[in-house]
C-alpha positions as CSV (number, residue, x, y, z in Angstrom):
1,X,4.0,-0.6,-1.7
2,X,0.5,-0.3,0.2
3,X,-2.0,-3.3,-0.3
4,X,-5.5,-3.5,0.7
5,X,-8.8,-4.9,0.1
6,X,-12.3,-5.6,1.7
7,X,-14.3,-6.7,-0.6
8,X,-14.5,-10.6,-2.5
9,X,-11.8,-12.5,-0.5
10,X,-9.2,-10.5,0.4
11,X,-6.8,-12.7,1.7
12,X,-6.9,-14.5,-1.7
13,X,-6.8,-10.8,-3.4
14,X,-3.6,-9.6,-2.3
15,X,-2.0,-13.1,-2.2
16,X,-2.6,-12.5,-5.9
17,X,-2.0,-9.0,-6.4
18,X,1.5,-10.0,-4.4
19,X,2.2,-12.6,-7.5
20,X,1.6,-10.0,-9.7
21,X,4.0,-7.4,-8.5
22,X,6.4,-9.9,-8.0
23,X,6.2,-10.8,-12.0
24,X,6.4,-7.3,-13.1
25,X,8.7,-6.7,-15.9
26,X,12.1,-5.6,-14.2
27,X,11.2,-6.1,-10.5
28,X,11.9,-8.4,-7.9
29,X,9.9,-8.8,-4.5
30,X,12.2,-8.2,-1.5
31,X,9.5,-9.3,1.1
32,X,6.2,-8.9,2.1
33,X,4.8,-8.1,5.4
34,X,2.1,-10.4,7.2
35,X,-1.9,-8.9,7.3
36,X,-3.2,-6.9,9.3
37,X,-6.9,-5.9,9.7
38,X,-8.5,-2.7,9.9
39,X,-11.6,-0.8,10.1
40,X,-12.8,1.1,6.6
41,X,-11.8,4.8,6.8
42,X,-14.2,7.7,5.6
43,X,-16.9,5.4,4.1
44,X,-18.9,2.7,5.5
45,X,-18.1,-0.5,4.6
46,X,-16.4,-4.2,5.7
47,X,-12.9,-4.5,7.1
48,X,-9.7,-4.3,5.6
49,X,-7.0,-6.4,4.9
50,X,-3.8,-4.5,4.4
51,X,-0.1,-5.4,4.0
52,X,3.1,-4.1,2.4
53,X,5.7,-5.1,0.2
54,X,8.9,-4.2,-0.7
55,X,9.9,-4.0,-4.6
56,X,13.0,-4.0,-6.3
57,X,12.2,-2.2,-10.0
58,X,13.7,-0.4,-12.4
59,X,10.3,0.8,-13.9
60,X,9.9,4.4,-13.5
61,X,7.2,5.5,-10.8
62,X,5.0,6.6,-13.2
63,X,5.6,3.1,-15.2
64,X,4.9,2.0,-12.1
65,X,1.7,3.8,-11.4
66,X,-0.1,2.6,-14.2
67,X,1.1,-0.9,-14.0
68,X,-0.4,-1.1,-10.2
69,X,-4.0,0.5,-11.7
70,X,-3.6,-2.6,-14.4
71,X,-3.4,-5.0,-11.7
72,X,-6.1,-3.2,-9.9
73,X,-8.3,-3.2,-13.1
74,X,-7.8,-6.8,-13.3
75,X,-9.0,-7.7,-9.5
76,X,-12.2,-6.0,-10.5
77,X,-11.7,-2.6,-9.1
78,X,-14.0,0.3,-9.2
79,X,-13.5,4.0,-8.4
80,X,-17.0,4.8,-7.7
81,X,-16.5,7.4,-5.3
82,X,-13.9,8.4,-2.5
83,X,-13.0,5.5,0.2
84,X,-15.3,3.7,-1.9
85,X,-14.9,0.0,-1.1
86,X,-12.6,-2.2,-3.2
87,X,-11.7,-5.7,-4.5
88,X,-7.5,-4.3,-4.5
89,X,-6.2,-1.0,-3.7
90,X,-2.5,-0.3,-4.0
91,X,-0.7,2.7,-3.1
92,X,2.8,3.5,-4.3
93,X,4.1,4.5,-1.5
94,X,7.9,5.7,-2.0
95,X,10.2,5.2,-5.0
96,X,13.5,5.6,-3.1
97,X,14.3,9.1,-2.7
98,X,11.8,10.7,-5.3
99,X,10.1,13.4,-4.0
100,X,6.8,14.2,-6.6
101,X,3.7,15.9,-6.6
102,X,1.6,15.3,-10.1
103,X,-1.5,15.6,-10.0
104,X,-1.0,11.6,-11.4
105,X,1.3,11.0,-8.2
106,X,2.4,12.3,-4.9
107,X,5.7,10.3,-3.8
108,X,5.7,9.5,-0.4
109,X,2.3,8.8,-0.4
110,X,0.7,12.3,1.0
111,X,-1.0,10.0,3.9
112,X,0.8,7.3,4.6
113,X,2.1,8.8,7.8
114,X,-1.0,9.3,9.7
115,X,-2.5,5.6,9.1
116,X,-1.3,2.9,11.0
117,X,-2.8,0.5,8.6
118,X,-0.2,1.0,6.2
119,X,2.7,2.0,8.9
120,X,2.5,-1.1,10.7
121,X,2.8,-3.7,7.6
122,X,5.5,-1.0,6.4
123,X,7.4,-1.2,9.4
124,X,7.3,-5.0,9.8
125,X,9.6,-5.1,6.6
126,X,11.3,-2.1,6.7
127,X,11.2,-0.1,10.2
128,X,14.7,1.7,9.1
129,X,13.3,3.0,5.3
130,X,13.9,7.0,5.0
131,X,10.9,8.2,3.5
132,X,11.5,11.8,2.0
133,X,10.3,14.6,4.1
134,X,8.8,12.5,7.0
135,X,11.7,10.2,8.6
136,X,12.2,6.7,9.5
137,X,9.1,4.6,9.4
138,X,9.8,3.4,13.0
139,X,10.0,7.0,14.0
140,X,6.3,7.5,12.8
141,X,4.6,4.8,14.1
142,X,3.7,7.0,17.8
143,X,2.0,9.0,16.2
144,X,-0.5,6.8,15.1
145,X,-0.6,4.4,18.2
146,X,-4.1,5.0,19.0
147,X,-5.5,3.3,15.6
148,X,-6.8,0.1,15.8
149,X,-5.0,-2.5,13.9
150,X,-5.2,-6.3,14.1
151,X,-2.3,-8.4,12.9
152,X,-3.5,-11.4,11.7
């Protein structure tokens, strides 16, 4: 799972979105990366905070999906227009080996391999984790080398 914000106080926002995954009905939080900032991509707009945490759910992906966009809802987000800044953005970003393309959800995340604002948190807490159709997340991080990103 992909978490970012830059908008309000993030560092408060995903501290809180962290609680709420972690109290979702039939999941357990396995760990969560440090943050790590980044610069807003394809829209102007302040600095992100991003991190990434590691679930343990029985909830469907799709049951999953809309209880991240209820979380979301609750921090106040907006969808106001692509890249749009947000209060709390969170990405699905695998469901084990699920391999998806809705137009609800695309599992892996169809981008997640060509930011390193979501590779690096993902790889502090998992480097090893297959992701279908793209490899280890270690394996992906050269690729993406030349993005600036600032652990905190």
């Amino acid at each position: 799972m992909g978490l970012g914000s830059n908008l309000g106080d993030p560092r408060a926002t995903l501290a809180a979105a962290t609680t709420a995954l972690a109290a979702l009905p039939s999941t357990h939080l396995v760990r969560a990366s440090g943050l790590y900032r980044s610069a807003s991509m394809g829209a102007p707009g302040p600095d992100y905070l991003n991190a990434a945490v590691e679930l343990r759910t029985a909830l469907s992906a799709d049951a999953l999906l809309l209880e991240l966009q209820r979380i979301e809802a609750l921090h106040g987000r907006e969808r106001s227009y692509p890249n749009a800044p947000r209060t709390l953005d969170l990405d699905l970003l695998a469901h084990g080996d699920l391999r998806q393309s809705t137009p609800a959800l695309t599992l892996p995340h169809p981008r997640l391999h060509e930011r390193a604002f979501v590779l690096l948190p993902l790889a502090e807490i998992a480097p090893d984790l297959r992701l279908p159709g793209l490899g280890r997340v270690a394996d992906l991080l050269p690729a993406v080398g030349s993005q600036r990103v600032d652990k905190l």
